[in-house]
MMTF fields as JSON, N, C-alpha, C and O atoms, coordinates in Angstrom:
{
  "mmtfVersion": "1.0.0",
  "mmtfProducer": "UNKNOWN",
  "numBonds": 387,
  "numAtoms": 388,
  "numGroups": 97,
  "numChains": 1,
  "numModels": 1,
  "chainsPerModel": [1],
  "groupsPerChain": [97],
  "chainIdList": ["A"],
  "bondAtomList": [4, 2, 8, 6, 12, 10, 16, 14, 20, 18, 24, 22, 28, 26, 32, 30, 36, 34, 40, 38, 44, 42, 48, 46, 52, 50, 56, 54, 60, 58, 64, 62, 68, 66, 72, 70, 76, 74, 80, 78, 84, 82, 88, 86, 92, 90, 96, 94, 100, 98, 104, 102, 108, 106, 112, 110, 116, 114, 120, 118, 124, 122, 128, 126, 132, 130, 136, 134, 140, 138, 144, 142, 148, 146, 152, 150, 156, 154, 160, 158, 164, 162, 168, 166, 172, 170, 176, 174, 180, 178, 184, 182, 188, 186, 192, 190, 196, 194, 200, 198, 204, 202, 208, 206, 212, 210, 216, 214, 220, 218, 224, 222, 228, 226, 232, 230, 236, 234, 240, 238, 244, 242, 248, 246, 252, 250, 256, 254, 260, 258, 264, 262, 268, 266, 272, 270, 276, 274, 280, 278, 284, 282, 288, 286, 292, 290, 296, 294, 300, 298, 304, 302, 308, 306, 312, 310, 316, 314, 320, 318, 324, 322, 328, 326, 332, 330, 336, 334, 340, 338, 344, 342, 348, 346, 352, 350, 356, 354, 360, 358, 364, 362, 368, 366, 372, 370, 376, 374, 380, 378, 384, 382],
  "bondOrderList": [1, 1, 1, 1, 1, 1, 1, 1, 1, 1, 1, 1, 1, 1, 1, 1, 1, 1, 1, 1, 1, 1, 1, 1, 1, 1, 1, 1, 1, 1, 1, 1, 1, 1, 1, 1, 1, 1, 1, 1, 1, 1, 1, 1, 1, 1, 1, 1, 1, 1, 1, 1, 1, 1, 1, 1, 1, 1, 1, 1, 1, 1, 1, 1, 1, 1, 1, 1, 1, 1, 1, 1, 1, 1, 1, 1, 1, 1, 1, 1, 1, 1, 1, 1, 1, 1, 1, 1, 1, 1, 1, 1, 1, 1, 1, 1],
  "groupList": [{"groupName": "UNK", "atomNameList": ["N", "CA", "C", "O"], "elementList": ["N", "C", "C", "O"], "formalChargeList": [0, 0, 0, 0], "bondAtomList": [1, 0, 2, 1, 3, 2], "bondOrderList": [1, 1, 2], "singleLetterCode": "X", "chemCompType": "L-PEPTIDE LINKING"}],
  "groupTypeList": [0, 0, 0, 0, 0, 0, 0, 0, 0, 0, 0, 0, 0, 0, 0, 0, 0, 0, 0, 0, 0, 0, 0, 0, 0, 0, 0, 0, 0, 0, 0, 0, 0, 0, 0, 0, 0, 0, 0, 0, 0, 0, 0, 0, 0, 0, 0, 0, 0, 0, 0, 0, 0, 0, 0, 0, 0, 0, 0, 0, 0, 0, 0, 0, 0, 0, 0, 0, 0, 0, 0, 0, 0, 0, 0, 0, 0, 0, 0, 0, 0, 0, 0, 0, 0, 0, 0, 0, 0, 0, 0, 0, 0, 0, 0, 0, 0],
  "groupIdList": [1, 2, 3, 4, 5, 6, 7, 8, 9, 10, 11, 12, 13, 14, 15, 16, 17, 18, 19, 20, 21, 22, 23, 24, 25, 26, 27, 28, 29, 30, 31, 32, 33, 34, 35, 36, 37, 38, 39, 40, 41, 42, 43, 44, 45, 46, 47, 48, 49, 50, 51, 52, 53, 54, 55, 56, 57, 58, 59, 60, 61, 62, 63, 64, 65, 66, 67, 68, 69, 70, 71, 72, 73, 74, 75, 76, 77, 78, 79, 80, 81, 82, 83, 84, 85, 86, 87, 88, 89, 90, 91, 92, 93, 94, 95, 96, 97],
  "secStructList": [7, 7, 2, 2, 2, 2, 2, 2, 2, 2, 2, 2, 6, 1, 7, 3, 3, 3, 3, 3, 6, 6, 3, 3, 3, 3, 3, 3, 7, 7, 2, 2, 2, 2, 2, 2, 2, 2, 6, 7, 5, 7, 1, 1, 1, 7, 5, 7, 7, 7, 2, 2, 2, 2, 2, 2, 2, 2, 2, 2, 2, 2, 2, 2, 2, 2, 2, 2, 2, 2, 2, 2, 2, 2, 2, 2, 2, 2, 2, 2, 2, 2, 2, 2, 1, 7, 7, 7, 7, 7, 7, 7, 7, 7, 7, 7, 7],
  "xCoordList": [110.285, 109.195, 108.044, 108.274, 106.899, 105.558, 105.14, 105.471, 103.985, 103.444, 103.081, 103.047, 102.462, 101.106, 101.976, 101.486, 103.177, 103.885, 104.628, 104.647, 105.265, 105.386, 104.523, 104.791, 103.263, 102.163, 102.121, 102.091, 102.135, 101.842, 103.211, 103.058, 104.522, 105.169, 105.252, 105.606, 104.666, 104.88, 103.726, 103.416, 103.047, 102.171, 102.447, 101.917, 103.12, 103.264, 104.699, 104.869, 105.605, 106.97, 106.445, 106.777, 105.52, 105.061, 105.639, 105.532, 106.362, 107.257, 108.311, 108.594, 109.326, 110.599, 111.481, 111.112, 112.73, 113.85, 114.007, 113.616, 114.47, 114.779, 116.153, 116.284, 117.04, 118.7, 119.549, 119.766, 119.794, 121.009, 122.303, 123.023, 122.567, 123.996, 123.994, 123.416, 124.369, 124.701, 123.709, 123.753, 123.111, 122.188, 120.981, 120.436, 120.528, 118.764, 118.048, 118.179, 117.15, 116.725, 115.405, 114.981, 114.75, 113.286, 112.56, 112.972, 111.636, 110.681, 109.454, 109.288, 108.844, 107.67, 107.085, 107.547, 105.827, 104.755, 102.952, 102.4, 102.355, 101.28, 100.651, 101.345, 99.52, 98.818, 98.801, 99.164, 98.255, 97.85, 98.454, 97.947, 99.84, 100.721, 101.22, 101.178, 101.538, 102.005, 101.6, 102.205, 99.696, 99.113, 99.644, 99.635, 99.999, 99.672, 101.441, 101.774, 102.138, 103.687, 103.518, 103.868, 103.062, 102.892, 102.1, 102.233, 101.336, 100.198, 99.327, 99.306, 98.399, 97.22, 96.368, 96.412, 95.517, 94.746, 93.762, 93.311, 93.282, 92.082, 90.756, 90.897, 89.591, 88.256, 88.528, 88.218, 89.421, 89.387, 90.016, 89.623, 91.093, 91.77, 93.265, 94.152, 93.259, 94.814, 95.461, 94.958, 96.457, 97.401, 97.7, 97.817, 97.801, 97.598, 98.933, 99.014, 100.421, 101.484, 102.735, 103.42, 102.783, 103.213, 104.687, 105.311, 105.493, 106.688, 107.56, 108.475, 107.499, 108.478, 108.326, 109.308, 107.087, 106.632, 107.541, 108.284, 107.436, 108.302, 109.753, 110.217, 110.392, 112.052, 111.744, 112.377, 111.025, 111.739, 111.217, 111.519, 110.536, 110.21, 111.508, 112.098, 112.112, 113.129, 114.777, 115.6, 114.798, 115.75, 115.592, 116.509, 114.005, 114.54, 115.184, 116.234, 114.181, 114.686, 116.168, 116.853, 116.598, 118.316, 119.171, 119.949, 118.839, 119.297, 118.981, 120.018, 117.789, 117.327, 118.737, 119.405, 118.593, 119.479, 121.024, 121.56, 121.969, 122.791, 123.034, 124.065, 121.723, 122.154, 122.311, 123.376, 121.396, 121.19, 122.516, 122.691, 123.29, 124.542, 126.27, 127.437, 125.524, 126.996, 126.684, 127.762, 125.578, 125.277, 125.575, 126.128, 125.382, 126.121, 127.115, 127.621, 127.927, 129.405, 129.929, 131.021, 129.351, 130.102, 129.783, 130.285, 129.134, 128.552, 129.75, 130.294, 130.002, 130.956, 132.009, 132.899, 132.492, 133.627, 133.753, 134.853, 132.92, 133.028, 133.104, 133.598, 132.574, 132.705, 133.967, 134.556, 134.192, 136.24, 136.971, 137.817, 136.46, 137.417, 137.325, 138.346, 136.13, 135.916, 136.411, 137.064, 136.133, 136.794, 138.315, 138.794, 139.249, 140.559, 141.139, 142.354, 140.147, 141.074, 141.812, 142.331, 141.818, 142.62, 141.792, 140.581, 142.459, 141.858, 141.626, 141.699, 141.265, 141.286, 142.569, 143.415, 143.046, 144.408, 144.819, 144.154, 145.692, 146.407, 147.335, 147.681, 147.713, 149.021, 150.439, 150.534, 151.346, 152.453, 153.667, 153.505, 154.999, 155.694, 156.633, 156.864, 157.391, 158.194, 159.914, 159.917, 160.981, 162.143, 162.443, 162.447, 162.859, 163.705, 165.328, 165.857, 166.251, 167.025, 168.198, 169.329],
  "yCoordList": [98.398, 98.509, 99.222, 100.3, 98.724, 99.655, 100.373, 100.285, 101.38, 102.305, 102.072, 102.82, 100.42, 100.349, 99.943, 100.039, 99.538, 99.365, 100.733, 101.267, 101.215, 102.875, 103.791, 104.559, 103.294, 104.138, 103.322, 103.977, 101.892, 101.479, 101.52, 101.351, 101.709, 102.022, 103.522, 103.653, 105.056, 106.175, 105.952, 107.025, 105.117, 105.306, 104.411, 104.606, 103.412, 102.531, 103.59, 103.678, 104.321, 104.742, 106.32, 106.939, 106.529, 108.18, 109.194, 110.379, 107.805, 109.124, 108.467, 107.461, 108.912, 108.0, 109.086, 109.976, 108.987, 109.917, 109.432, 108.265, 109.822, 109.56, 110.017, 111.141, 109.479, 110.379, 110.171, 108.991, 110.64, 110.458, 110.128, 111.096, 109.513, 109.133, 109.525, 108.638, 110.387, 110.127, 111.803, 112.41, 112.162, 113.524, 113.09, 112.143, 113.81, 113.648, 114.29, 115.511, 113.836, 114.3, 114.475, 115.439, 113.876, 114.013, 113.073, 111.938, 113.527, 113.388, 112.46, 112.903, 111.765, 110.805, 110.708, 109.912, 111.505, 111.586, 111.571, 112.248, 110.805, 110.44, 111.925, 112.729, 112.175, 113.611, 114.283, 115.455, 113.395, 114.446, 114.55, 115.233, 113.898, 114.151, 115.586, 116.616, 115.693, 116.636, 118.308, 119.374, 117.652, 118.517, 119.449, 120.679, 118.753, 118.672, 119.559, 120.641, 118.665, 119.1, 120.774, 121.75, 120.744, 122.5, 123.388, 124.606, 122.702, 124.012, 124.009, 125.21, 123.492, 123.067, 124.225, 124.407, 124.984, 126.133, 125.477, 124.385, 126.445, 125.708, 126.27, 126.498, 126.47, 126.753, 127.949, 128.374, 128.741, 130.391, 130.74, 131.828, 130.325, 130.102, 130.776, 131.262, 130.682, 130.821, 129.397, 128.279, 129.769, 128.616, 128.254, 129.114, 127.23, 126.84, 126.563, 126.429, 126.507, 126.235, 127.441, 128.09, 127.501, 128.144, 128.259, 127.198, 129.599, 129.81, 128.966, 128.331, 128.879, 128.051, 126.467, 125.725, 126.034, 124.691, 124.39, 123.409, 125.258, 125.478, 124.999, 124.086, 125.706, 126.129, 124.462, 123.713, 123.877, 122.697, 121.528, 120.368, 121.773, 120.671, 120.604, 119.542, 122.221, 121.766, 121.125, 120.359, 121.723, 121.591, 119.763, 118.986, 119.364, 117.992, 117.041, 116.4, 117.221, 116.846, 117.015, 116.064, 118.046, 118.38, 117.282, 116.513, 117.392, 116.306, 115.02, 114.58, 114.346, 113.323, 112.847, 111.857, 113.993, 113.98, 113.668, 112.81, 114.462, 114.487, 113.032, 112.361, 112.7, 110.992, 110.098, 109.485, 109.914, 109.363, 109.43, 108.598, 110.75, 110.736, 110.261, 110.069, 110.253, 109.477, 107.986, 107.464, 107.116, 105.831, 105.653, 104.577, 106.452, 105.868, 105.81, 104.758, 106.673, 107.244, 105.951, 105.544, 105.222, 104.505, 102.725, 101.609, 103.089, 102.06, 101.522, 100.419, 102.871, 102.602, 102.686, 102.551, 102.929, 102.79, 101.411, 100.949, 100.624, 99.495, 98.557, 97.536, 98.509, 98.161, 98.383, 97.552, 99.379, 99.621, 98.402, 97.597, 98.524, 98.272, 96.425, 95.738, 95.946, 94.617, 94.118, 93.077, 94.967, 94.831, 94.563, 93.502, 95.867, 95.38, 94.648, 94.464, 94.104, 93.57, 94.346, 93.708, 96.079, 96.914, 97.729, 97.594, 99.077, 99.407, 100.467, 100.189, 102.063, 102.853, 103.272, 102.897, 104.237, 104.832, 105.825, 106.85, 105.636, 106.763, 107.426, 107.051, 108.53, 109.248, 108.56, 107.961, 108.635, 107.82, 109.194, 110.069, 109.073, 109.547, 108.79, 107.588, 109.958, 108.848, 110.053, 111.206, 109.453, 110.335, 110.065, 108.864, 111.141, 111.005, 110.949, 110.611, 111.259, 111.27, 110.107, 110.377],
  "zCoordList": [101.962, 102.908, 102.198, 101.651, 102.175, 101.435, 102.707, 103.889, 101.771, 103.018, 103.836, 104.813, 103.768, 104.769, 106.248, 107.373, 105.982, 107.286, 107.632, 108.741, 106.412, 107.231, 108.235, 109.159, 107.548, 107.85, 109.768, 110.81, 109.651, 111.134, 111.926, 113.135, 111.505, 112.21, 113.03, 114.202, 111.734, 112.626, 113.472, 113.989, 113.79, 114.791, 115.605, 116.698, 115.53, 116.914, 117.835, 119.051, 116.592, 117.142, 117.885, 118.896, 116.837, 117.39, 115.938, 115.621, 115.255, 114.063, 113.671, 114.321, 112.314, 111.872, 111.435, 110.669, 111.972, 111.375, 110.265, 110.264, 109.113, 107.77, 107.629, 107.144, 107.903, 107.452, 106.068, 105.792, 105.632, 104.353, 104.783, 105.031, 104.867, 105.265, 106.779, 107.407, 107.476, 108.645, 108.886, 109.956, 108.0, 108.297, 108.506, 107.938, 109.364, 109.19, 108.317, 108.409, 107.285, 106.406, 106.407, 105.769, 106.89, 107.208, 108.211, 108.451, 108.687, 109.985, 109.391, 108.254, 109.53, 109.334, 110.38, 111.198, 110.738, 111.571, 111.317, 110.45, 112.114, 111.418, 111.832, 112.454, 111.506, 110.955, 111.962, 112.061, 113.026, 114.06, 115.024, 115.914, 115.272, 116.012, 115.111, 115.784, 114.118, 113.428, 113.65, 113.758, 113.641, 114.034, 115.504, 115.531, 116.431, 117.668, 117.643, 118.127, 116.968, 116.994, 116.579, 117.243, 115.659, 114.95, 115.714, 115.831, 116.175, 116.955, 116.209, 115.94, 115.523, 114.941, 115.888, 117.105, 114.744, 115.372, 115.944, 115.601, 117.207, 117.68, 116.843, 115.641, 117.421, 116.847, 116.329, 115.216, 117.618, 117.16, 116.437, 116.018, 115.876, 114.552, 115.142, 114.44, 116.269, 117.212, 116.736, 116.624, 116.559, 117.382, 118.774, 119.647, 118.954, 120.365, 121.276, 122.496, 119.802, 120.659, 121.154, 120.364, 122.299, 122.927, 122.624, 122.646, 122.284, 122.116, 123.224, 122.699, 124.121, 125.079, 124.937, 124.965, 124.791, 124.113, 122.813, 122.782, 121.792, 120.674, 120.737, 120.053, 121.615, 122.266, 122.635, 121.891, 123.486, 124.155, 123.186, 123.466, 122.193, 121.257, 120.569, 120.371, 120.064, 118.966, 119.774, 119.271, 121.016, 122.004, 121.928, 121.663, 122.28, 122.68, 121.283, 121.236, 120.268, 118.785, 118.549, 118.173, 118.736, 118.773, 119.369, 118.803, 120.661, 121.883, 120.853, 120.358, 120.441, 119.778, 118.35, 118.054, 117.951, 116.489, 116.797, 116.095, 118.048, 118.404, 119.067, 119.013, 119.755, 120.436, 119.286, 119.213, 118.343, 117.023, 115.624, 114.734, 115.881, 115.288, 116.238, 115.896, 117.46, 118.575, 117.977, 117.692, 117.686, 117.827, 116.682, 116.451, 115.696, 114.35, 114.531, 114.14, 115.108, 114.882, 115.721, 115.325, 116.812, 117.564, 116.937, 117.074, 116.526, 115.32, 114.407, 114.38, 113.554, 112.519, 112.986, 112.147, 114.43, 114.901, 115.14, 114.84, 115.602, 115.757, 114.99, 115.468, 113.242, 112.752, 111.905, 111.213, 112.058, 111.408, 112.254, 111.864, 113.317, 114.649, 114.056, 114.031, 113.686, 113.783, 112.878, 112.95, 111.522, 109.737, 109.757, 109.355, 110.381, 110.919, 111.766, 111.845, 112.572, 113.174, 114.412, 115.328, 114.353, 114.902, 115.576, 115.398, 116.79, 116.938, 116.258, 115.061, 116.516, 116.042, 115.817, 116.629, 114.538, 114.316, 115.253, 115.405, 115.786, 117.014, 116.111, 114.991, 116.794, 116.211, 116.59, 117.661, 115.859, 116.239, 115.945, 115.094, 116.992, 116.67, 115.969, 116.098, 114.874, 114.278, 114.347, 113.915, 114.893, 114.927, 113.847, 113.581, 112.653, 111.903, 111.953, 110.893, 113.128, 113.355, 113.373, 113.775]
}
């Protein structure tokens, strides 16, 4: 994929998770959402974002990351599931007796 569609996807999506294997590794956001995400100072050279604003930005991202690692996980469950033939491995008892 080149930039120029990276570049029009974080703006049609709002932004792109980037994960390594099943981690999230980085965030892709166009500038001024970024801005806006951080608290971009205003004129007076405050920041403008509010500690509780903060708490529920990273809270919802969390929630975001956590839904985003069930869908892999049920993903590659499904694809074990389809590869074998089987379902998932259960525990089995076995008597040695």
């Amino acid at each position: 994929m080149d930039f120029n569609q990276l570049k029009k996807l974080a703006r049609k999506l709002g932004g792109i998770l980037v994960l390594d294997g099943n981690e999230p590794e980085f965030v892709i956001l166009p500038y001024g959402q970024y801005e806006k995400e951080n608290g971009a100072p205003d004129d007076s050279g405050e920041n403008t974002k509010e500690p509780e604003e903060e708490e529920k930005t990273i809270e919802k991202l969390n929630q975001e990351i956590l839904a985003l690692k069930e869908e892999i996980r049920q993903k590659e469950s499904a694809e074990l599931t389809e590869s074998t033939g089987e379902e998932e491995p259960t525990a089995e008892v076995i008597d040695f007796e």
